[in-house]
C-alpha positions as a printed Julia matrix, in Angstrom:
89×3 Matrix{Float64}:
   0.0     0.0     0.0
   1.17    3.72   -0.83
   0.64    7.04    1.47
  -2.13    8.32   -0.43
  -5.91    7.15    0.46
  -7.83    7.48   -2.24
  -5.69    5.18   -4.22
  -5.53    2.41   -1.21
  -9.45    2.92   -1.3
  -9.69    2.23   -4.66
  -7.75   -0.91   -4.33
  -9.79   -1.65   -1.61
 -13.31   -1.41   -3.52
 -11.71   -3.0    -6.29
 -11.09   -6.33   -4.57
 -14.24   -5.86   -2.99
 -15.85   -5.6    -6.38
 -13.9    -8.54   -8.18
 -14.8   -11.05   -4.5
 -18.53  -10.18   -5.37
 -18.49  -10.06   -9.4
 -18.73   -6.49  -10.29
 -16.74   -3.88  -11.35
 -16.04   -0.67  -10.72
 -16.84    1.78  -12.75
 -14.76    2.4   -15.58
 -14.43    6.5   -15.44
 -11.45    6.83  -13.0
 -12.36   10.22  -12.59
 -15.8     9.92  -11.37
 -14.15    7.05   -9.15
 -11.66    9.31   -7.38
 -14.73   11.92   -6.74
 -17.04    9.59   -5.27
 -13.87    7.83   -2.91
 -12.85   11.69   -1.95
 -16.7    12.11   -1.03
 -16.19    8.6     1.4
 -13.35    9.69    2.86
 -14.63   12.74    3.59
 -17.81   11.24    5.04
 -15.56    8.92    6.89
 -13.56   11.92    8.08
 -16.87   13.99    8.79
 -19.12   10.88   10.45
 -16.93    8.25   11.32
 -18.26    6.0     8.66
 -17.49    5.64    4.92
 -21.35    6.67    4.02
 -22.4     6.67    0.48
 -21.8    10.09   -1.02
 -25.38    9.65   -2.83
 -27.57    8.85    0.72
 -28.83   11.23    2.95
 -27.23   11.3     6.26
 -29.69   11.73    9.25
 -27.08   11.65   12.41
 -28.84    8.75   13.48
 -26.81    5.81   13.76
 -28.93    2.69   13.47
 -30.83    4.63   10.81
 -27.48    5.55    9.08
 -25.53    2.13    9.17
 -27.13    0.85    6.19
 -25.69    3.56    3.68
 -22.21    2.85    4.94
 -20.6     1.79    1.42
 -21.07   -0.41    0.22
 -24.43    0.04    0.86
 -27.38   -2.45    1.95
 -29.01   -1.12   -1.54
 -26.4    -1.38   -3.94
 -27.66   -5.25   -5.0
 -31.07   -4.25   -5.64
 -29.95   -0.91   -7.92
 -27.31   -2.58   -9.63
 -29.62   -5.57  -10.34
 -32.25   -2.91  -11.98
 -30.25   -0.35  -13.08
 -26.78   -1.66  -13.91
 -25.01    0.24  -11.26
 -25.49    1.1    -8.01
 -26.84    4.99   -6.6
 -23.45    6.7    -7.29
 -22.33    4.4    -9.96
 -19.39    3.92   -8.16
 -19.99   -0.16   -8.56
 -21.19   -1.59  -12.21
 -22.43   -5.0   -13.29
């Protein structure tokens, strides 16, 4: 692993995205946005929350949109790619 985050978070999701048969999207630019947007959730909140949810302050309600979300299989399976588009089928 290198010093800077955003590329050790893109490894990261990338593994994460091969072990579950996706992909991540293919625009590395839109890529580094939405990981700058985690981080900075992560750095805000505590948690890596999806830069495309809502955040209410509320925990329990909140732990679901950590990334990857709890409703990334569902959009991904209708759509072709989850909220953000920061995963792809």
């Amino acid at each position: 692993m290198n010093n800077d985050p955003v590329e050790n978070l893109i490894e990261d999701y990338k593994k994460y995205a091969e072990e579950n048969g996706l992909k991540l999207n293919p625009d590395k630019k839109i890529i580094e946005v939405l990981i700058k947007k985690l981080l900075e959730n992560e750095e805000k909140y505590g948690e890596k929350y999806c830069p495309c949810r809502f955040i209410t302050g509320d925990c329990e309600k909140d732990k679901k949109k950590i990334c990857p979300c709890v409703f990334m299989d569902s959009e991904i399976k209708k759509q072709g790619h989850c909220h953000c588009s920061l995963f792809v089928k």
